[in-house]
N, C-alpha and C positions, 0 to 999 in steps of 0.2 A: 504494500500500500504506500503509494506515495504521498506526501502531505503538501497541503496546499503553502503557497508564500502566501500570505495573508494580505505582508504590506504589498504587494503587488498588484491585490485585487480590490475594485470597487464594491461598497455593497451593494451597489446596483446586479454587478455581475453575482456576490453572492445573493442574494433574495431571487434572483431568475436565473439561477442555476446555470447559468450561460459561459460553464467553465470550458477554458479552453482542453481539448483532448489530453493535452499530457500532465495535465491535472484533476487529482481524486480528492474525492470530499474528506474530511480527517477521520471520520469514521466508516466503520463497515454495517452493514447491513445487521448482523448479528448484535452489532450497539445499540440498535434504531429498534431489534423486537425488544432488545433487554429494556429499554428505556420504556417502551410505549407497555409491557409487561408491568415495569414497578407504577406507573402512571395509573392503570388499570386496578393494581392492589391500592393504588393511595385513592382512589376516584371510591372502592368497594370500603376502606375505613371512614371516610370523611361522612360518605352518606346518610350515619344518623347525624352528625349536627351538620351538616350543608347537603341539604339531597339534591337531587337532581332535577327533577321534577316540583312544579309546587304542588300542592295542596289538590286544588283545582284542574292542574294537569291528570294528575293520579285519578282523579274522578272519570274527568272526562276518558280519560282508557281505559275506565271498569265499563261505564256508561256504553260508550263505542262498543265494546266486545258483545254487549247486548243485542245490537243492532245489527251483527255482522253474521253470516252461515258460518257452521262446522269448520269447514274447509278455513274463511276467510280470519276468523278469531285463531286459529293456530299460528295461519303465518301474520297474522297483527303482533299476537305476543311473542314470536320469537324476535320478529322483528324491536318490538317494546325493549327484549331483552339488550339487543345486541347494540341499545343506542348508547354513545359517551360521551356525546358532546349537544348542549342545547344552544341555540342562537334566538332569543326574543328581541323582537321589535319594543324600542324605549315605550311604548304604549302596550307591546302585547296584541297589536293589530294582526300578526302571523308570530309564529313560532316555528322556528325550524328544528330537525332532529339529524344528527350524523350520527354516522359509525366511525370514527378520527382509527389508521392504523399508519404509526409512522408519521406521524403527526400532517397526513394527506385521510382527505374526506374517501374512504371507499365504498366503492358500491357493491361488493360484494356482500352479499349475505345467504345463512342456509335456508332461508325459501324464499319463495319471491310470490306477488301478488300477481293473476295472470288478467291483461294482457301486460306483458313486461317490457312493454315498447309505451313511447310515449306518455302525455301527460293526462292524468283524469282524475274526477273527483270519488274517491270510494265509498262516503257519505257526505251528505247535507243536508243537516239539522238545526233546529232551534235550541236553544240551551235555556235551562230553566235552575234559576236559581232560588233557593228559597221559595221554591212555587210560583217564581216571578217569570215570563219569557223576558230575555235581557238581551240575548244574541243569536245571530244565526253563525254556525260554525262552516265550513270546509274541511274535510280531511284527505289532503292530495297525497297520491301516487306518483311515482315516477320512475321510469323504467321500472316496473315491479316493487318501488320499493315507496315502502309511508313515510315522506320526508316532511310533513308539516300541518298545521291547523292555522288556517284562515280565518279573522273573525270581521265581522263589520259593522265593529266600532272599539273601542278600547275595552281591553279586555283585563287591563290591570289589577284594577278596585276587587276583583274577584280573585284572585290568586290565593286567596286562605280559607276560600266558600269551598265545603265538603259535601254541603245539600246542593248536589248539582245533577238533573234532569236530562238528559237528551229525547227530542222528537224527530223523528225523521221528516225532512219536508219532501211533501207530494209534488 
């Protein structure tokens, strides 16, 4: 393995990897599972005081599972499982979900939702909070895989709401 000259390079060319040929990154690939390995055990201890999910989320993924066929609730939850990393919107307008391996978003996963091309919604519902309708949700697909929930309108003020409803809209 050869090691990069550091001072010779912009961080332009490191952040877009834009190395020239007869330079290697200072690590091997075997650094990059070990790393993203202890990230995974530290992501599994944190989760009773910093979980992943809020409140509201956790709901809303019992609630979905409700809604969904045999088939479609297995590969939701495996999917549920395999997520490590959350992206919300400062309002909570969308929320996104990854799979981070290597610290790159992968799309693999062990099942996938069919059709696994393209972009589509897997439900669209109303959410009810406190017996309240408050929101209509989106839960997209993409290439096979459940990368987000849609709302329209802020969806912040709810994040610790655990009496949470979903209705499928007609």
């Amino acid at each position: 393995m050869i090691e990069i000259d550091r001072m010779s390079m912009s961080m332009g060319e490191l952040k877009s990897n834009k190395i020239k040929k007869n330079r290697t990154l200072p690590f091997s690939v075997e650094m990059l599972k070990l790393v993203d390995h202890f990230f995974k055990k530290v992501r599994v201890l944190l989760n009773p005081i910093w979980p992943l999910y809020t409140k509201f989320e956790g709901q809303l993924f019992l609630e979905i599972k409700k809604l969904l066929s045999p088939e479609q609730k297995k590969i939701f939850e495996n999917q549920v499982q395999e997520i490590n990393y959350v992206q919300r919107a400062p309002r909570y307008e969308y929320i996104n979900y990854y799979k981070l391996t290597a610290f790159k978003v992968s799309l693999e996963r062990f099942l996938k939702f069919t059709p696994n091309t393209g972009e589509w919604i897997l439900k669209e519902c109303r959410v009810y909070v406190d017996g309240k309708p408050v929101l209509n949700a989106k839960f997209w697909v993409v290439n096979g895989i459940f990368c987000s929930i849609e709302f329209d309108d802020c969806a912040k003020e709810f994040k610790n709401n655990i009496n949470v409803k979903l209705v499928v809209k007609e």
